[in-house]
N, C-alpha and C positions, 0 to 999 in steps of 0.2 A: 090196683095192680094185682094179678092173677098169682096164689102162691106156687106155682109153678115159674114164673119169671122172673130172674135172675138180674139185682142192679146192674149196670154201666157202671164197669170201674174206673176209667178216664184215662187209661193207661193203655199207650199204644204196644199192640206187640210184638215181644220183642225178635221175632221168626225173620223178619226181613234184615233185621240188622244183622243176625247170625250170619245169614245168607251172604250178605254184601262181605260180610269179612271173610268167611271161608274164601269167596271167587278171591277179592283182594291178594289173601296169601298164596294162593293157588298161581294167581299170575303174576305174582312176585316170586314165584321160586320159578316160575317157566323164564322168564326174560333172566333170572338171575341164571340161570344154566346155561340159557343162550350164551349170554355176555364170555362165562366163564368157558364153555365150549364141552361141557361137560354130557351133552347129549349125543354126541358124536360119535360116530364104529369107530370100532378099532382095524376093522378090517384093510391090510394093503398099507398100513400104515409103518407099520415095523419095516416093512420092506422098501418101503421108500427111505427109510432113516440108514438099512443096511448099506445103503451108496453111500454116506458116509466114509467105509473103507477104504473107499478110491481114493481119499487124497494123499497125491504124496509124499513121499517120505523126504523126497528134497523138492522146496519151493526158490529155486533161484540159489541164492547165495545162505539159505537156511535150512538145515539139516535136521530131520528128527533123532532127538536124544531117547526119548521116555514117552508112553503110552500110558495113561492116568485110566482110573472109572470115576465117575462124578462121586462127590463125598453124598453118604447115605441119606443124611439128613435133607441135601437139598435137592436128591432125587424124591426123596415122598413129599415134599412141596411142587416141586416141578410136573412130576408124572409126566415124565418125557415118552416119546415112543421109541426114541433111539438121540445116543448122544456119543459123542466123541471127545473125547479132552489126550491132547500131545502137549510137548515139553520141546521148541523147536532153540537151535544155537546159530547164530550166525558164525560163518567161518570166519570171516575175516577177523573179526574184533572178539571172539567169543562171547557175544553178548545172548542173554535166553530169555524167549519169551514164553508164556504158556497161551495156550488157545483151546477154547469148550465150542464146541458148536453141538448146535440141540435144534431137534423138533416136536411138538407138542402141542397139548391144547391151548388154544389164542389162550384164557384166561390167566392160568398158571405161569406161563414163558412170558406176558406182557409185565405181569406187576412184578416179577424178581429182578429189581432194579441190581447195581453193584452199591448205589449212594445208600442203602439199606442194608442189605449181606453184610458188606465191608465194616460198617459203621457199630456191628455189635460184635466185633471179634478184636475190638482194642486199633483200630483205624480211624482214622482222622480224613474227612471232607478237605484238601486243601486248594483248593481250586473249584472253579464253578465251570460245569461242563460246558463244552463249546462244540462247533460242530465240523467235523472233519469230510471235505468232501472229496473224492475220488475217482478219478474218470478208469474205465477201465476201455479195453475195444467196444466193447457189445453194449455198455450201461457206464450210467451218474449214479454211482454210491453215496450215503452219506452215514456216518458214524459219529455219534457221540463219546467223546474222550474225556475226563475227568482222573482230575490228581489225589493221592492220597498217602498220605504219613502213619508209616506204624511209630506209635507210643514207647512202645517199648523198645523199639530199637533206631527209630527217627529214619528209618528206611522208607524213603521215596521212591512213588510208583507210578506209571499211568494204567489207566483201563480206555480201553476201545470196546463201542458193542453198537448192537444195532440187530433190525428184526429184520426179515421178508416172510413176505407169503408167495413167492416162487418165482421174483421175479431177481431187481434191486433190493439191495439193502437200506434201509430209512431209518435214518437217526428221528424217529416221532415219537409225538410229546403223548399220544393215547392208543399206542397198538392194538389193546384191548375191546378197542371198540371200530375194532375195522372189521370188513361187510368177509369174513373169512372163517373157515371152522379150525384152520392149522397156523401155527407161525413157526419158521427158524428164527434161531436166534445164532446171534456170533459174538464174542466175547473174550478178549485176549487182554494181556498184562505183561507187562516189560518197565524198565528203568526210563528213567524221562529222559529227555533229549540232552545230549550231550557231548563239545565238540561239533555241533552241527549234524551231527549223526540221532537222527528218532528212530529207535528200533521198533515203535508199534508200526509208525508208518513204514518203514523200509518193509515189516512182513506183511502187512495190511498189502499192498501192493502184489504181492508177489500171489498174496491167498485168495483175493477175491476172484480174479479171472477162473480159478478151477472150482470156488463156489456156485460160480453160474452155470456151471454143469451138473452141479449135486443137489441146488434144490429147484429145478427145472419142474 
């Protein structure tokens, strides 16, 4: 052998594998940003949330009391482009509910479930969501409802919520992963049913017909 000629180490190099992992991570943070929606303008987008202010101040037999801003913390999770929270009372019975409606990117608006939120602020799971359906003129709504008990004060609730991307509202099990770069979301809380009287459903009713004008 020529002393100029260097053994065979037996050891493959290792330039290919770097390579494969770089691409691997590379298109795991693309598809991960897709999913979350995080590549998407912002442009036209606030302005679509400003219609928002169209709804209502009376829905039927319910009245706005109070004008909320979404609590800090779960606007910098959410990163909404625009969102609304009112405080509505029915006349008749005085009964009040609250209601957030929000739009933003698919990733952040699909996974802030309430079975999560609710569940670290001293709330209790007490019921297993079920699915609320709603015919309105125009559209088949459906909304998931679930019960829940504060601890500390044994005070029972329902939540109603549900997504679209500009059409109906869908009580679905992976929003997140539907073919869209935006979702609303809707999300209210009232006293469970009582007397035969449901205060989510009596405003649910009254609110979705003017939601299908606002995220058209």
């Amino acid at each position: 052998m020529s002393a100029t000629e260097s053994k065979p180490t037996g050891l493959p190099s290792r330039r290919p594998v770097i390579v494969v992992i770089m691409v691997l991570t590379l298109l795991t943070g693309i598809v991960h940003g897709v999913i979350d929606g995080r590549w998407t303008a912002n442009e036209n987008k606030r302005a679509r949330a400003e219609k928002f202010d169209q709804l209502p101040e009376k829905l039927g037999d319910w009245e706005l009391t109070k004008k909320s801003e979404l609590e800090e913390s779960a606007a910098q999770i959410l990163r909404p482009y625009g969102t609304i929270v009112r405080h509505y009372r029915h006349k008749p019975t005085g009964t009040e509910v609250n209601m957030a409606l929000l739009y933003g990117r698919r990733g952040p608006i699909a996974v802030h479930r309430p079975e999560i939120c609710y569940s670290s602020v001293g709330t209790r799971q007490t019921r297993k969501r079920s699915t609320e359906v709603l015919e309105t003129e125009n559209a088949v709504h459906s909304l998931w409802s679930v019960e829940f008990t504060r601890d500390a004060t044994l005070e029972t609730f329902e939540v109603w919520y549900g997504w679209s991307q500009g059409g109906e509202f869908v009580a679905a099990e992976s929003p997140r992963f539907w073919l869209t770069e935006d979702l609303y979301k809707v999300q209210l809380s009232g006293p469970i049913p009582e007397g035969g009287f449901d205060p989510c459903e009596s405003f649910v009713k009254e609110l979705l017909p003017q939601l299908e004008q606002l995220v058209q």
